[in-house]
C-alpha positions in Angstrom: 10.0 -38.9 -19.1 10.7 -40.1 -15.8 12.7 -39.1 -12.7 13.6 -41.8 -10.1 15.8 -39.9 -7.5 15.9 -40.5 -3.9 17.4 -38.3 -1.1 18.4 -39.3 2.3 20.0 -38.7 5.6 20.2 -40.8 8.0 21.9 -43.9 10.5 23.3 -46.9 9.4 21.6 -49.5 11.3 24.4 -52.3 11.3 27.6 -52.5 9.8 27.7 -53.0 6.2 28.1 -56.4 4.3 30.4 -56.6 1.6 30.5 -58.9 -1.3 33.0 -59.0 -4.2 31.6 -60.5 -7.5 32.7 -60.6 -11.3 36.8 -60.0 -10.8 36.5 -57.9 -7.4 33.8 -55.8 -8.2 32.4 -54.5 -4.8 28.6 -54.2 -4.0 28.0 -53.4 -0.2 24.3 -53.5 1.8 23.4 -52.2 4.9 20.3 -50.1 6.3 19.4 -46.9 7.2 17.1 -45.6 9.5 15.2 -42.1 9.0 13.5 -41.2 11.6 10.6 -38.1 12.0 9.6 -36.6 14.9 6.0 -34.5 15.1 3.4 -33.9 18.1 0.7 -35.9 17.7 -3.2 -34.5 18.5 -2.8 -34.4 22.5 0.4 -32.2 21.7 2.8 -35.4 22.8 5.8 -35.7 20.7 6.0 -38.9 18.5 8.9 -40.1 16.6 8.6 -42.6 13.5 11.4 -44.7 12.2 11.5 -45.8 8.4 14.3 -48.4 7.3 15.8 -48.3 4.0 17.8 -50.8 2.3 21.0 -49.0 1.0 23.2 -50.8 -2.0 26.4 -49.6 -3.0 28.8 -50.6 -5.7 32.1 -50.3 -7.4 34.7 -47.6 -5.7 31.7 -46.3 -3.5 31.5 -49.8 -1.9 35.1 -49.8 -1.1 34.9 -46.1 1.0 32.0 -48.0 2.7 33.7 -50.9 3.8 36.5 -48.8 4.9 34.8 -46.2 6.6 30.9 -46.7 7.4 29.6 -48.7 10.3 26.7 -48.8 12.6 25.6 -45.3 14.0 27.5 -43.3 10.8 25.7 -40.7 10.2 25.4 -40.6 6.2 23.6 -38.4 3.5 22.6 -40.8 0.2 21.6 -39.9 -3.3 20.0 -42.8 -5.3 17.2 -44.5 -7.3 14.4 -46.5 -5.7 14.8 -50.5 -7.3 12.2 -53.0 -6.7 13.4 -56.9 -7.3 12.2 -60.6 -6.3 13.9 -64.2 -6.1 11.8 -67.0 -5.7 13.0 -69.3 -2.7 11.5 -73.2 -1.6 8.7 -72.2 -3.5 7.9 -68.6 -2.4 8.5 -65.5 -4.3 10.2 -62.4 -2.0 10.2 -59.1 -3.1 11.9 -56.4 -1.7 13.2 -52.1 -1.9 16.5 -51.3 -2.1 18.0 -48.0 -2.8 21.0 -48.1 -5.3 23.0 -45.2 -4.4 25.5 -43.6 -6.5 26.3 -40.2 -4.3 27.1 -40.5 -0.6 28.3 -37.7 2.1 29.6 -39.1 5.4 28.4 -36.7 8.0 28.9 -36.3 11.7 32.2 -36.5 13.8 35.0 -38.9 13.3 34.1 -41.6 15.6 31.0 -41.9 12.9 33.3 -41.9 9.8 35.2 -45.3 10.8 37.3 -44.6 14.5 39.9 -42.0 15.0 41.5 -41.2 11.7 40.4 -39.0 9.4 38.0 -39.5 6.5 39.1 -39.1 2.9 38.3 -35.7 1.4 37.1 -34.4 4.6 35.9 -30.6 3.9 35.9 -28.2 6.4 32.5 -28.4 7.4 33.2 -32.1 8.3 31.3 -33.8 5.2 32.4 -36.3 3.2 31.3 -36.8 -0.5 31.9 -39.7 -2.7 30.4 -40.0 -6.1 29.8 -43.2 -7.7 30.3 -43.1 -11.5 27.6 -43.9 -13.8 28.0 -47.7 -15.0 25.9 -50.8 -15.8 23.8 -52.1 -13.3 25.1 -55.3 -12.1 22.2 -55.8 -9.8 21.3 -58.8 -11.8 24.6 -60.7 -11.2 23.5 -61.7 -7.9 21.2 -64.5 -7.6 19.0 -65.1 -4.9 21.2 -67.5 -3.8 23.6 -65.0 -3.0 21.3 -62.9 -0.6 22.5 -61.6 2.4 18.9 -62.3 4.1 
């Protein structure tokens, strides 16, 4: 037995791109930066940055594209995914984190301008779960890379 479970909080580094495939099924992509800060052995704070490539489908893609863009402030639940395409010859492989739990954190201007997010709780979180379903990842060919 295996777990594959990945938690983050985070930025979203630009706003996110959204596809619609197989009779308007949504998948969205964008990044997210998490950064952490320690003093390093002459006691001078440092500060790392790690980007993350965040993929979202179905009715979680649709709060993205609605509400998340660059600077959102987000908490993701996911699995870690690993694919390749081959292109002119040359194989790229690449991390992506499939997320299927996502909390919208911050204030509003970080939840998508001056209205309100959906199912805002009082402590000014946001949770969307996406259900379990099939993974479509395969659907999308390399040709249909965003990058």
């Amino acid at each position: 037995m295996g777990v594959n479970k990945v938690i983050l909080v985070g930025n979203v580094g630009k706003d996110p791109e959204v596809q619609y495939i197989k009779e308007d099924v949504p998948v969205a992509r964008f990044t997210l930066a998490t950064s952490e800060t320690y003093k390093d052995k002459n006691g001078e704070k440092q500060t790392t940055t790690e980007w993350h490539n965040i993929v979202v489908w179905r009715g979680l893609a649709k709060v993205v594209e609605q509400w998340v863009k660059k600077g959102s402030q987000l908490y993701i639940e996911g699995k870690i995914t690993n694919r390749s395409y081959e292109k002119d010859g040359v194989t790229k492989y690449f991390t992506e984190i499939v997320a299927n739990n996502m909390q919208m954190l911050g204030n509003k201007e970080n939840t998508g301008g001056g209205a309100p997010a959906p199912q805002t709780q009082a402590n000014n979180t946001t949770t969307v779960s996406q259900p379990k379903t099939e993974d479509l990842s395969e659907d999308i060919g390399g040709d249909d890379l965003p990058f």
